[in-house]
C-alpha positions as CSV (number, residue, x, y, z in Angstrom):
1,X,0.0,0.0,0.0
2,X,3.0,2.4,1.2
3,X,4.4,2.1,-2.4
4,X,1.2,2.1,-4.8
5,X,-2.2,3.0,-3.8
6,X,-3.5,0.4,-6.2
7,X,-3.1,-1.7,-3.1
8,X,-5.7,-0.2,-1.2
9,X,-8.5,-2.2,-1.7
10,X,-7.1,-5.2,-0.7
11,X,-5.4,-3.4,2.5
12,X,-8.6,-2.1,3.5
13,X,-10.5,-5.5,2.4
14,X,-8.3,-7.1,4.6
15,X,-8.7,-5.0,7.4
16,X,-12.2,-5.4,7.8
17,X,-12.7,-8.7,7.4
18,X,-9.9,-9.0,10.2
19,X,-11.7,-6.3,12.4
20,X,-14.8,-7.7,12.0
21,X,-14.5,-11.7,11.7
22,X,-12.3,-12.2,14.2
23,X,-14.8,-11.1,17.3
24,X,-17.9,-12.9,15.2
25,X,-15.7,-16.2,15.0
26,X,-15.3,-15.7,19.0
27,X,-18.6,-14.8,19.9
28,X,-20.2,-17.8,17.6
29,X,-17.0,-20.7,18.9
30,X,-17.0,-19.6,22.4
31,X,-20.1,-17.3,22.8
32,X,-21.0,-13.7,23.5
33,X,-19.4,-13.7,27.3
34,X,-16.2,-14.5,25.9
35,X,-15.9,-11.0,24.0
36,X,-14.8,-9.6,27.7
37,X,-12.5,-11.4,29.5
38,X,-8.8,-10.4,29.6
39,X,-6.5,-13.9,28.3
40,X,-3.1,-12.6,27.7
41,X,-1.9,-16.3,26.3
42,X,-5.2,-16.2,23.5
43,X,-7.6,-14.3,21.5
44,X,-9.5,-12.2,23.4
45,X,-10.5,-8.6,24.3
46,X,-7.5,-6.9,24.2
47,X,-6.1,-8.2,20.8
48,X,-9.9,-8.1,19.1
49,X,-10.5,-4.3,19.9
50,X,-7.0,-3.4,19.4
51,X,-7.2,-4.6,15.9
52,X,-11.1,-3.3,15.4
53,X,-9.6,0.2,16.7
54,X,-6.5,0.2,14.2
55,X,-8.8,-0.8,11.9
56,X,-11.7,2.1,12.2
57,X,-8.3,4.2,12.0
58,X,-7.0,2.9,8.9
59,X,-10.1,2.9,7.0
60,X,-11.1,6.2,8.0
61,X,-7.6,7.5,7.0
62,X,-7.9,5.7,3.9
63,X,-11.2,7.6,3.1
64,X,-9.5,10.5,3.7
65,X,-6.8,10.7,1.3
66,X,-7.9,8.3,-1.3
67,X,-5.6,8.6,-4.2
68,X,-4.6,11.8,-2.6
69,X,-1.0,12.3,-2.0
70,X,2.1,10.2,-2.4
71,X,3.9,7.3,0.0
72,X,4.7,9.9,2.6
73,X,0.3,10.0,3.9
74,X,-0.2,6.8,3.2
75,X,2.7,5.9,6.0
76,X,1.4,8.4,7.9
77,X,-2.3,6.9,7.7
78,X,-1.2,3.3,8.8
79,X,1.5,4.9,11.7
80,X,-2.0,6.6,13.1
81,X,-3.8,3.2,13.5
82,X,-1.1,1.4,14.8
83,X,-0.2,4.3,17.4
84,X,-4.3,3.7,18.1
85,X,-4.0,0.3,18.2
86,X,-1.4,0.4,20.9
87,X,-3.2,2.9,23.1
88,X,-6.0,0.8,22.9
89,X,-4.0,-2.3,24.0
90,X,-2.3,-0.5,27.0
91,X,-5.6,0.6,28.2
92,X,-7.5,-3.0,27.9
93,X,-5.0,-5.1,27.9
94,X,-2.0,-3.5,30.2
95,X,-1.9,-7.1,32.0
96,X,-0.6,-8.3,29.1
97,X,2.5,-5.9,28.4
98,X,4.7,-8.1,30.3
99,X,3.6,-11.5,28.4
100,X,1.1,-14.3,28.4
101,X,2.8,-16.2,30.9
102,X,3.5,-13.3,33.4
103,X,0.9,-14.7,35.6
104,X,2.2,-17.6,36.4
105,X,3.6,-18.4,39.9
106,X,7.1,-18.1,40.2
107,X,7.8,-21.3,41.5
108,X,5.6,-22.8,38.3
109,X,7.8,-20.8,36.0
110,X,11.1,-21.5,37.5
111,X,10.9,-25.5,37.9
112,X,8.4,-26.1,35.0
113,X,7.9,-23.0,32.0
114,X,11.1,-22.2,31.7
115,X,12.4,-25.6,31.1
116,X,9.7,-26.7,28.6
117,X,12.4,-26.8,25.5
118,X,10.2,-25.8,22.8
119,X,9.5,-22.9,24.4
120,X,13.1,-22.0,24.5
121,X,15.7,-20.4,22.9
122,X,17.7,-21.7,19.6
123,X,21.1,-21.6,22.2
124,X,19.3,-23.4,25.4
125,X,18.1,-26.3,22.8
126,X,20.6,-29.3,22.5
127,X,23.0,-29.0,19.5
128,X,21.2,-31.7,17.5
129,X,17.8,-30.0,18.3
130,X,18.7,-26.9,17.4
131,X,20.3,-27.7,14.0
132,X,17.0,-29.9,13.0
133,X,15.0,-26.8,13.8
134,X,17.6,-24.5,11.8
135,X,19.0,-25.6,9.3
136,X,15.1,-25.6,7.1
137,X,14.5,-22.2,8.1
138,X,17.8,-21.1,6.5
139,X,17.5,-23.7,3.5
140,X,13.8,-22.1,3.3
141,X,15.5,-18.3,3.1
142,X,18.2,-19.1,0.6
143,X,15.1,-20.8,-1.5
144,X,13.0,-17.8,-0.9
145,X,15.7,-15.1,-2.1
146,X,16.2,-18.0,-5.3
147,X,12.5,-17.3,-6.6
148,X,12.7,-13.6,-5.7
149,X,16.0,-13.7,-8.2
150,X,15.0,-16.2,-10.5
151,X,11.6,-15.9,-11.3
152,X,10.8,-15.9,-14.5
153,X,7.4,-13.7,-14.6
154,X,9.4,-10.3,-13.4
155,X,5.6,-9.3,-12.0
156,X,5.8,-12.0,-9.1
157,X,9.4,-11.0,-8.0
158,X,7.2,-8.3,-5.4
159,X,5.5,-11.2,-4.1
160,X,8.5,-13.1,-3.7
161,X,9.7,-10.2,-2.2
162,X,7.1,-9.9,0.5
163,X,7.5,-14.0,1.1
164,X,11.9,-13.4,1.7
165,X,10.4,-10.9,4.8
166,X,8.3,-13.0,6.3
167,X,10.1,-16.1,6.3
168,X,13.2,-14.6,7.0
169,X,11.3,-12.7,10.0
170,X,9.8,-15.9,10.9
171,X,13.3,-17.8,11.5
172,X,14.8,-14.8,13.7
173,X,11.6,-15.1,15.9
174,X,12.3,-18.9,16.3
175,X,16.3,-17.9,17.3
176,X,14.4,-16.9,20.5
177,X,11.1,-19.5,20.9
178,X,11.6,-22.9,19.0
179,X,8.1,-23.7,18.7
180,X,7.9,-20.8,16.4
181,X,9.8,-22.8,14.0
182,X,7.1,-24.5,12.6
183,X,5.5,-21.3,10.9
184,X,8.6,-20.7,9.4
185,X,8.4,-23.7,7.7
186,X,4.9,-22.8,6.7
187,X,6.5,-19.8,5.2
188,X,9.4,-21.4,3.4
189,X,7.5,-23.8,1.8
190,X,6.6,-21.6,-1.6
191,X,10.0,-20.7,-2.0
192,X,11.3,-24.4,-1.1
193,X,8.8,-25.8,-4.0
194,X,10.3,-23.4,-6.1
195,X,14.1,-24.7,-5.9
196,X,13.1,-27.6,-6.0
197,X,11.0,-27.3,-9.1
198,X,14.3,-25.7,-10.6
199,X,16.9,-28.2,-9.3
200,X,14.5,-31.2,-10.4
201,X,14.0,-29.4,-14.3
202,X,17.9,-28.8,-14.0
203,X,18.1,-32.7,-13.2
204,X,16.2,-33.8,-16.4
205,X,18.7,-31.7,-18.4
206,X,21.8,-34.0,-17.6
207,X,22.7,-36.2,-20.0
208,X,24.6,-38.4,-17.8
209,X,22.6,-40.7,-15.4
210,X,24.5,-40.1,-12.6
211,X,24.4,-36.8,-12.5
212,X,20.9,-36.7,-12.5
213,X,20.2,-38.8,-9.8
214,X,22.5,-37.1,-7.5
215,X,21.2,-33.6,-8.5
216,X,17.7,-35.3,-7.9
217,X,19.0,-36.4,-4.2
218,X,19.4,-32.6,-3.9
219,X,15.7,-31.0,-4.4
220,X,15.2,-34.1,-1.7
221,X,16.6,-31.2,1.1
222,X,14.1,-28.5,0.3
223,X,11.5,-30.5,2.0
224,X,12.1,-29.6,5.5
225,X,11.6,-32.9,7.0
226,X,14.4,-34.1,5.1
227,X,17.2,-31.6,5.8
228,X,16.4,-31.7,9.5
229,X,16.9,-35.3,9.8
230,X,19.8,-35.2,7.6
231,X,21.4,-32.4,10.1
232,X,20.2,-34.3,12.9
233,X,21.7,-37.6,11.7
234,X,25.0,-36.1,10.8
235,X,25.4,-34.4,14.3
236,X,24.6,-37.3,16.0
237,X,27.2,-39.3,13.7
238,X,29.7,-36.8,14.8
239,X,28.6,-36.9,18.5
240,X,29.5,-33.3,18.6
241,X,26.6,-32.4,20.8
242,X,27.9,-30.5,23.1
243,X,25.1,-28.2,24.1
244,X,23.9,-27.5,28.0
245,X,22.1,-31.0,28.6
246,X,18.4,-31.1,29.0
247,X,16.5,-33.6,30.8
248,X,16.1,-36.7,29.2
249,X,12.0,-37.7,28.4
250,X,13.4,-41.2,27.5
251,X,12.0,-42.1,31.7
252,X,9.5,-39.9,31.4
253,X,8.1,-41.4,28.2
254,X,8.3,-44.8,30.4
255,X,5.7,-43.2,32.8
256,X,3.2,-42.2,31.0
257,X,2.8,-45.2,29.1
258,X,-1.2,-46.5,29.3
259,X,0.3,-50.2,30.2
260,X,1.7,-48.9,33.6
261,X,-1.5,-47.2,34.6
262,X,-3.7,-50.0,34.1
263,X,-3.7,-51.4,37.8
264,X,-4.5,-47.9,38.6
265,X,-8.0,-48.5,36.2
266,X,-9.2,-51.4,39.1
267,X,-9.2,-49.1,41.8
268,X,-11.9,-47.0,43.3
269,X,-12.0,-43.9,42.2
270,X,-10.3,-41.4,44.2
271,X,-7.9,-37.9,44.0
272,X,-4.1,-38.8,43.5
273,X,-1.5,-35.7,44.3
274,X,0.4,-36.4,40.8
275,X,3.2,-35.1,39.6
276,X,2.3,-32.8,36.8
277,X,3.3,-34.7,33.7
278,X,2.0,-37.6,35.3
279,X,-1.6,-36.4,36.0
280,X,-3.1,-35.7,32.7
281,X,-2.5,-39.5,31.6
282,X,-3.7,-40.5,34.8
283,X,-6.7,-38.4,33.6
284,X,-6.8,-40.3,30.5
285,X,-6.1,-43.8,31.4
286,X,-8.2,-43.5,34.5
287,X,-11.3,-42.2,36.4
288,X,-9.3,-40.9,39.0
289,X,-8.8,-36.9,39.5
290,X,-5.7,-35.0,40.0
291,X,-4.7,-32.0,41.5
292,X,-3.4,-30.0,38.4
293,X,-2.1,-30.7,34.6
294,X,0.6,-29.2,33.1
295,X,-1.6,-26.4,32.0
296,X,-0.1,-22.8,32.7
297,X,-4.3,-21.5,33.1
298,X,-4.3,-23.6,37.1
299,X,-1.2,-22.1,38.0
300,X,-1.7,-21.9,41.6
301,X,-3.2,-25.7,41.4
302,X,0.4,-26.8,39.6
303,X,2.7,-24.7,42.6
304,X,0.6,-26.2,45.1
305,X,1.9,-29.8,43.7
306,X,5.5,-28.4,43.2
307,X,5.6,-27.1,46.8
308,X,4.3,-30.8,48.0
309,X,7.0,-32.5,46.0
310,X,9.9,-29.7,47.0
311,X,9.2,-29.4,50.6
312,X,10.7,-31.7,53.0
313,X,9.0,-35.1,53.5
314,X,7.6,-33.9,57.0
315,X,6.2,-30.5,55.9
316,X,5.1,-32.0,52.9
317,X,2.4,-34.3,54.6
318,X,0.4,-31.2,55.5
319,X,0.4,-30.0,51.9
320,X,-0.9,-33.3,50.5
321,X,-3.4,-34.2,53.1
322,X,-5.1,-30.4,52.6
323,X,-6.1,-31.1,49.4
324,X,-8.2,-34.2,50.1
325,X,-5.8,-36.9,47.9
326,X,-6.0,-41.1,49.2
327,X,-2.5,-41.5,47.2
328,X,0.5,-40.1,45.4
329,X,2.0,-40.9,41.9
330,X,5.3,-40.1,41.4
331,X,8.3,-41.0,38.6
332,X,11.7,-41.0,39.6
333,X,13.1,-41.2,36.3
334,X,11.8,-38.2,34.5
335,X,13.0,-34.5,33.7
336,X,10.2,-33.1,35.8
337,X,11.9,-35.2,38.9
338,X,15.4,-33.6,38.2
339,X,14.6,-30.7,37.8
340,X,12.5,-30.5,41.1
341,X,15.8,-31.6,43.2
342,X,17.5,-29.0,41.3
343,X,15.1,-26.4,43.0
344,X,14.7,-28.3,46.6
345,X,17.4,-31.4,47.0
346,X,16.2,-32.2,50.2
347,X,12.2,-32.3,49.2
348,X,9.9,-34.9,49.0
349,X,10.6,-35.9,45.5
350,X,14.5,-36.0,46.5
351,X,13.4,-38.8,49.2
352,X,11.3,-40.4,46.7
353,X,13.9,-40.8,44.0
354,X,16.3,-42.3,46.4
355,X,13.9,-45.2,47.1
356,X,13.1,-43.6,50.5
357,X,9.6,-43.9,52.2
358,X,8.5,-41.2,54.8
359,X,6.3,-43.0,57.2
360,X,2.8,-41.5,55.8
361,X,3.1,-43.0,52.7
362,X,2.8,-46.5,52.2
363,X,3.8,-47.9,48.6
364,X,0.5,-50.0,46.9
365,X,2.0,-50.6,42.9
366,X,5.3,-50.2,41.0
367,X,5.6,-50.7,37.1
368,X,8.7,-53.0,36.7
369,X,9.5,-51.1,33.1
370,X,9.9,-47.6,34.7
371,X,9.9,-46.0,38.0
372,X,6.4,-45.2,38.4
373,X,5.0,-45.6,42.2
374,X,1.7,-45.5,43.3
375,X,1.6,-44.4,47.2
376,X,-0.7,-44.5,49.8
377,X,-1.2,-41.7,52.2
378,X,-1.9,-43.4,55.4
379,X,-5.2,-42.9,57.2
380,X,-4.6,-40.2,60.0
């Protein structure tokens, strides 16, 4: 729009389908009351007005000058509704200016957000994890800046243009939260099919057979399934991973296995004090109810189980017994496990791990494939 007003109609199209749709798909998937509430972590109030006030800005702006005027008001017209836009944000949403996860307890983002890797940055991710997250975002820019270069029809080289900025933006934002990752992908693809559409047509133009196989291997890496294993496999190979160590799932996976709850299925139903990546297969696999889930929403539900597996064992009793549980599920070979004794190596889960048993818990079911133990708290 900034550099030809020709693009105003689909600018302002664009806008008010946004403006409007996105608070009529809210009201009609989650009804009318959830217009209102302030959710920092989803779509909701702030972000829907913000973008319905940017939008009546824009518009109106748009109006205004029509084909009036050169690049200079039309910049000026969309730095108006975005400086609306943000008041409107500050005053609705001012919660939300330190984050969607600024609510959470400290203790919840200490031991358990801040160590959930694909939340992380590109430097706290292992070596290996970090190149097979990469290494197709950089393939996907170098692809991307190909078509913008190459492409025949010189009208689509703008296009291409706007593509290089987004997917390039894309990766950085992934440098710094590695689930982002996967919409940089979604953004590489166009320039990724183009490559590969020109190294396969450069393929059929070998005369010699083995030439075009092996440039035919090579459109293989523009899918980016395919060059992140291949950068995964050849770090492994060269077991030069060398990276801050995360926990390793591998126990963890063990855990939450259906097989190992299915004793649990016989029981009466009752509430089990669970560690958190324990309880929402416990959920699943059984009738039983929990105390909290990894889900960042119940915050002061999932502290409340972190301060009964951190405490020490004698203090800890109080804390379990309070919130009405008959037992305690716990696995002592899991990342969640370490990283609690990080935070508290004298707690609970400390005792626990070292095959300990404080004297109010009595031990009703172990799996024999993992270290998952079923406890009973002893009738006071």
């Amino acid at each position: 729009y900034v550099r030809g007003a020709d693009n105003g109609r689909r600018l302002a199209a664009f806008a008010a389908v946004f403006a409007l749709g996105s608070p009529a798909i809210l009201a009609a998937t989650r009804g009318f009351s959830a217009l209102w509430p302030v959710w920092c972590d989803a779509w909701s109030a702030p972000y829907w007005m913000t973008t319905a006030a940017a939008a009546v800005v824009l518009l109106g702006g748009m109006a205004l000058i029509r084909t009036r005027g050169g690049a200079g008001r039309r910049l000026l017209v969309l730095g108006a509704a975005g400086v609306v836009g943000a008041i409107i944000f500050v005053l609705r949403g001012e919660a939300c200016l330190a984050g969607p996860f600024a609510a959470l307890d400290p203790l919840v983002r200490d031991t358990w957000y801040n160590n959930v890797p694909e939340g992380q940055p590109l430097w706290r991710q292992s070596r290996t994890f970090a190149l097979y997250l990469a290494v197709p975002g950089v393939i996907g820019i170098a692809a991307t800046c190909f078509a913008w270069r190459r492409d025949a029809v010189v009208a689509r080289r703008a296009q291409w243009a706007v593509m290089l900025f987004l997917v390039t933006g894309a990766v950085l934002v992934s440098v710094f939260v590695g689930r982002a990752i996967a919409v940089a992908h979604a953004y590489a693809l166009p320039g990724l099919a183009f490559a590969g559409m020109a190294i396969l047509n450069h393929a059929r133009a070998q005369r010699l057979l083995i030439k075009r196989f092996g440039i035919t291997l090579l459109a293989l890496f523009m899918a980016p399934t395919i060059s992140g294993l291949v950068a995964d496999i050849v770090v492994a190979a060269a077991k030069s991973d060398n990276a801050a160590p995360r926990p390793s799932r591998g126990g963890l996976l063990g855990c939450q296995k259906r097989a190992a709850y299915l004793p649990m299925t016989h029981m009466p139903t009752t509430r089990v004090f669970a560690q958190i990546d324990l309880a929402s297969h416990l959920v699943l696999y059984s009738r039983h109810s929990v105390i909290a889930t990894p889900h960042h929403r119940n915050s002061k539900a999932m502290a409340l189980v972190y301060r009964g597996f951190m405490t020490p064992a004698d203090r800890a009793e109080r804390i379990v017994r309070a919130t009405g549980a008959t037992h305690l599920l716990f696995c002592g070979n899991s990342g969640e496990t370490s990283q609690m004794i990080r935070g508290a190596p004298k707690g609970l889960a400390a005792v626990l791990r070292d095959g300990k048993t404080p004297g109010w818990l009595d031990p009703v079911y172990r799996d024999k494939r993992s270290k998952l133990v079923l406890y009973r708290v002893r009738p006071l």
